[in-house]
C-alpha positions as a Markdown table, in Angstrom:
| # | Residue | x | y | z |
|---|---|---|---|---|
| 1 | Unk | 96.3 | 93.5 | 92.4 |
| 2 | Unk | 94.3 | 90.3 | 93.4 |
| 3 | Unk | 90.7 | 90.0 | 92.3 |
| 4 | Unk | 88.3 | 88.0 | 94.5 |
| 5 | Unk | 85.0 | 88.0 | 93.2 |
| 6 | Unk | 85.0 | 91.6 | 91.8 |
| 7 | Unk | 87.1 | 92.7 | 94.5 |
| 8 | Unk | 90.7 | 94.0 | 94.5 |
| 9 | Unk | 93.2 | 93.9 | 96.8 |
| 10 | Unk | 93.9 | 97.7 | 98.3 |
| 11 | Unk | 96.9 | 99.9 | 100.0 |
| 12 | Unk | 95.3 | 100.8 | 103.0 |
| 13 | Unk | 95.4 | 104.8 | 101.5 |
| 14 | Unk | 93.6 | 103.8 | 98.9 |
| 15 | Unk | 91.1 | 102.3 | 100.7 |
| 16 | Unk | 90.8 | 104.8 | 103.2 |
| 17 | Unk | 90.2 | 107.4 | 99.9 |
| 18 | Unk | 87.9 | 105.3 | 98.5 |
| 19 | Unk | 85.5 | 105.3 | 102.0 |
| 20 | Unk | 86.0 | 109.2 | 101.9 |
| 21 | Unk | 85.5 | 110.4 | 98.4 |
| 22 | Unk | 82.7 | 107.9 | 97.5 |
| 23 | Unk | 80.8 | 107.4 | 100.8 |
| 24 | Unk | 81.2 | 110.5 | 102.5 |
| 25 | Unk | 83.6 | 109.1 | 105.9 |
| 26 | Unk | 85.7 | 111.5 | 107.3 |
| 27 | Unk | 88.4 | 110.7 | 110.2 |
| 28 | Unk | 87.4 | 111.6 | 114.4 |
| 29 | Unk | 90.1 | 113.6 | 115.2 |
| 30 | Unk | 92.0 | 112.2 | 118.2 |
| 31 | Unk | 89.2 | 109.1 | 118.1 |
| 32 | Unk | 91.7 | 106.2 | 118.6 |
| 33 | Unk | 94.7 | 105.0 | 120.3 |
| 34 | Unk | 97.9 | 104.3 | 117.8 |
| 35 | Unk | 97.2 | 103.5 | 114.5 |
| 36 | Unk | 93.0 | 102.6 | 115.5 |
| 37 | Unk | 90.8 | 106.1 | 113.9 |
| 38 | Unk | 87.3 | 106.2 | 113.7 |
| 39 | Unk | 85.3 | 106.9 | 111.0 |
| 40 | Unk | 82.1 | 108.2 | 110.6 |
| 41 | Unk | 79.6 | 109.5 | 107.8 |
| 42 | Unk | 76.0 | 110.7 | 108.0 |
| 43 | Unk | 73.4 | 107.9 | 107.3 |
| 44 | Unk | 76.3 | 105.2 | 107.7 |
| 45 | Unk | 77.6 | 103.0 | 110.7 |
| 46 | Unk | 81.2 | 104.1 | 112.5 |
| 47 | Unk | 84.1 | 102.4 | 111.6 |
| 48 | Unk | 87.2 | 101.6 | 113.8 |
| 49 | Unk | 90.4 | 100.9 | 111.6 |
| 50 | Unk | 93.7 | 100.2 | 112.3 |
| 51 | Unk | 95.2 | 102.2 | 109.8 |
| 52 | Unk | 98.6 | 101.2 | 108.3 |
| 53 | Unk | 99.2 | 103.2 | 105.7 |
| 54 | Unk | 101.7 | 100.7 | 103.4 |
| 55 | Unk | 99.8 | 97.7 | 104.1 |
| 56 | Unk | 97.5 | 96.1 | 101.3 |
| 57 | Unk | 94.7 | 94.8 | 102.1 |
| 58 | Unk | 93.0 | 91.9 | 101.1 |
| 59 | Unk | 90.5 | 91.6 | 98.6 |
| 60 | Unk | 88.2 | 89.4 | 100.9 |
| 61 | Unk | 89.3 | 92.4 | 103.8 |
| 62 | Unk | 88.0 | 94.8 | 101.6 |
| 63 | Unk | 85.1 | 93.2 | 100.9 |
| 64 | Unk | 84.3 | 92.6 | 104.4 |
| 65 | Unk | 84.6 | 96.2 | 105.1 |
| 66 | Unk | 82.8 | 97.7 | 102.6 |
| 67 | Unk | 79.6 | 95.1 | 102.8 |
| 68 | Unk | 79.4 | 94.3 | 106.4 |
| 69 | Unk | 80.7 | 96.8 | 108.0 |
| 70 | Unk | 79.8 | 99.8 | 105.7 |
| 71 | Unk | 76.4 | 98.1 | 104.8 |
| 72 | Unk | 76.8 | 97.7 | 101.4 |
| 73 | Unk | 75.5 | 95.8 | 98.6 |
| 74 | Unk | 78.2 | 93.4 | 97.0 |
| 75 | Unk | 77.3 | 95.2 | 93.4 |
| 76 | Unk | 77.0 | 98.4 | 95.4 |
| 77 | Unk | 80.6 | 97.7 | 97.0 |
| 78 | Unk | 82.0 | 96.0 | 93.7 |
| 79 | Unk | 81.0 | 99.9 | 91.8 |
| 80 | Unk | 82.7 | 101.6 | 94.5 |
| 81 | Unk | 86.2 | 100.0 | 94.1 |
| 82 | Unk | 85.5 | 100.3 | 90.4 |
| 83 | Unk | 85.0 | 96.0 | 89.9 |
């Protein structure tokens, strides 16, 4: 695991866990074509993902995710991922 400014590099399931568990996104059922879902949570903006489940993503990646597209804070993202 990388660490980029409080930020760790993520499997995509892991990521995909954390946006469920801690901000409330679920998966739109048939939402996307191939490995693109979209995910939505009351009170927060959609998100369209390519999904890849072995993949790790990048700790700038999740950053990015979590801060402009989620609409986090950066302390309010670093918590979420635990940094």
């Amino acid at each position: 695991m990388v660490n980029d400014g409080g930020f760790p590099s993520l499997k995509a399931t892991k990521l995909r866990q954390i946006l469920k568990k801690e901000l409330g996104y679920q998966r739109v059922p048939k939402s996307g074509h191939g490995s693109h879902c979209l995910l939505v949570a009351d009170g927060r903006p959609r998100i369209l993902w390519a999904f890849h489940n072995n993949v790790t993503i990048a700790p700038g990646v999740v950053r990015n995710i979590l801060v402009k597209q989620v609409g986090l804070s950066l302390d309010e993202a670093r918590k979420v991922v635990g940094g």
